[in-house]
C-alpha positions as a Markdown table, in Angstrom:
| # | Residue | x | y | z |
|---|---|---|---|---|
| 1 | Unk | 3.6 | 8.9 | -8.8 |
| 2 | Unk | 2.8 | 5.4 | -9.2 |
| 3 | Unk | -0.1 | 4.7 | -12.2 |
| 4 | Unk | -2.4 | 1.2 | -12.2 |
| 5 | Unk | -4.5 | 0.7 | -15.1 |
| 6 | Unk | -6.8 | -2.2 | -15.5 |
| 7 | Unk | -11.1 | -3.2 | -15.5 |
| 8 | Unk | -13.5 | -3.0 | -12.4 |
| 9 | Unk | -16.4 | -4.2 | -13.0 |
| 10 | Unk | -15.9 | -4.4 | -16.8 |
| 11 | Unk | -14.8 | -1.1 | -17.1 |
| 12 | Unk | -11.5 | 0.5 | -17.6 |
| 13 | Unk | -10.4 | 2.0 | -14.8 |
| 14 | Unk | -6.7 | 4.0 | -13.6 |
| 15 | Unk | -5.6 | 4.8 | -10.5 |
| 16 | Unk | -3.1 | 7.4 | -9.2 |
| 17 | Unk | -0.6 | 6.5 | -6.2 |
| 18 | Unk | 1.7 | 8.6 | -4.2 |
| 19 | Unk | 5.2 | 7.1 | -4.3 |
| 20 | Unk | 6.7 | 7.4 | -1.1 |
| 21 | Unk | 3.3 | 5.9 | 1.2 |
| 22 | Unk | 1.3 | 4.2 | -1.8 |
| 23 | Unk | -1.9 | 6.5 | -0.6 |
| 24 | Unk | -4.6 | 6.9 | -3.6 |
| 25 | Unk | -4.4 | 10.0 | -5.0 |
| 26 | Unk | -7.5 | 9.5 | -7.4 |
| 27 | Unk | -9.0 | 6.9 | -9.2 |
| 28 | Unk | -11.0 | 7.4 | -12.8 |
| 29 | Unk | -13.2 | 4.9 | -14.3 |
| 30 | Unk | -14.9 | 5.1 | -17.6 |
| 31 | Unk | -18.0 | 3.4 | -18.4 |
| 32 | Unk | -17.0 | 4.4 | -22.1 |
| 33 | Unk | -14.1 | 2.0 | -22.1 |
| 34 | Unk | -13.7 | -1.5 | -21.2 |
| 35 | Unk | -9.9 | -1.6 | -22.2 |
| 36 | Unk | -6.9 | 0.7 | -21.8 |
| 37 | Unk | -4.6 | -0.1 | -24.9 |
| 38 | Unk | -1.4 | 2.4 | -24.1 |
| 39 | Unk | -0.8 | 5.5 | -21.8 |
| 40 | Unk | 1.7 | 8.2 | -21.1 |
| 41 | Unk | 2.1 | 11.0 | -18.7 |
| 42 | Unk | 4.9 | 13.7 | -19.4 |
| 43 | Unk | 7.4 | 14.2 | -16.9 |
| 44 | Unk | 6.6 | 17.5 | -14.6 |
| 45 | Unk | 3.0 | 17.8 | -16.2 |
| 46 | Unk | 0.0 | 16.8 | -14.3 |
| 47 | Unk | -1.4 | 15.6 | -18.0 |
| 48 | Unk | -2.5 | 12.0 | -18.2 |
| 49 | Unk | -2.9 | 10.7 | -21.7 |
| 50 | Unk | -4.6 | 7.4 | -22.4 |
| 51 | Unk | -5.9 | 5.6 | -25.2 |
| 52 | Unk | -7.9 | 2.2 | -25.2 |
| 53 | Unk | -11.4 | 0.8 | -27.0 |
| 54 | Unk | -15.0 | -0.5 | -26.4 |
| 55 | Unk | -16.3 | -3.9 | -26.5 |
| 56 | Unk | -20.1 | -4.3 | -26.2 |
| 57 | Unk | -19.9 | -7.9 | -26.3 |
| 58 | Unk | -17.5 | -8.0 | -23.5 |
| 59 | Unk | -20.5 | -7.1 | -21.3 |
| 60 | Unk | -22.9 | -10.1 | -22.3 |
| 61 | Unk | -22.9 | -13.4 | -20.3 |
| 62 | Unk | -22.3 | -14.9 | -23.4 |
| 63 | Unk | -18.2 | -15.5 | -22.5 |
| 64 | Unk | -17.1 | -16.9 | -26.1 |
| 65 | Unk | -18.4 | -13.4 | -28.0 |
| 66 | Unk | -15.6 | -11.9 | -26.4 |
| 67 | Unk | -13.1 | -13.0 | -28.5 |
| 68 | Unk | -14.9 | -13.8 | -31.7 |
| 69 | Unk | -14.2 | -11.5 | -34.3 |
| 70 | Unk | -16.8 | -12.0 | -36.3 |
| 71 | Unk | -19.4 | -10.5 | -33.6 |
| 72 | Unk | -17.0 | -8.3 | -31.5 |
| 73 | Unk | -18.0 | -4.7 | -31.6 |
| 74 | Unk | -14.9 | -2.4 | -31.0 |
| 75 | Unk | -15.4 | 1.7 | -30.5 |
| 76 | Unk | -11.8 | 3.4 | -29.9 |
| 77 | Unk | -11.6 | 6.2 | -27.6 |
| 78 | Unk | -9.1 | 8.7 | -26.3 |
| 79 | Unk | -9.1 | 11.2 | -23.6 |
| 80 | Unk | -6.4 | 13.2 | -21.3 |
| 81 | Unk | -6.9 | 13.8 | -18.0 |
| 82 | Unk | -5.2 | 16.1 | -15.1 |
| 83 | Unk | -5.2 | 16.3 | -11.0 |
């Protein structure tokens, strides 16, 4: 299996491929997350383990308050996830 991790539409999102044709398998995105930090997924388990974090100002239209510290907003989050 072939794992993308990234944002759609400001969200963090991961997708599942199948090796051999590249079909999707599944695809989860979590409106709790705007960031996936790190990941892992355990040989023969069907466990996906993912860790990342929550930016409310990454949302505004403002685009500087992303990366100021002084008014970024972070909320960490971690989940697991099968088939």
């Amino acid at each position: 299996m072939i794992y993308l991790t990234g944002r759609h539409e400001g969200y963090a999102s991961i997708m599942k491929f199948q090796k051999r044709n590249a079909a999707l398998r599944w695809w989860a995105w979590f409106k709790q997350l705007t960031n996936i930090r790190a990941y892992a997924q355990v040989p023969d388990d069907d466990h996906f383990y993912a860790c990342g974090d929550y930016n409310t100002n990454e949302l505004l239209p403002n685009p500087g308050s992303q990366t100021d510290l002084t008014t970024a907003t972070y909320t960490a989050g971690l989940f697991r996830i099968t088939n």
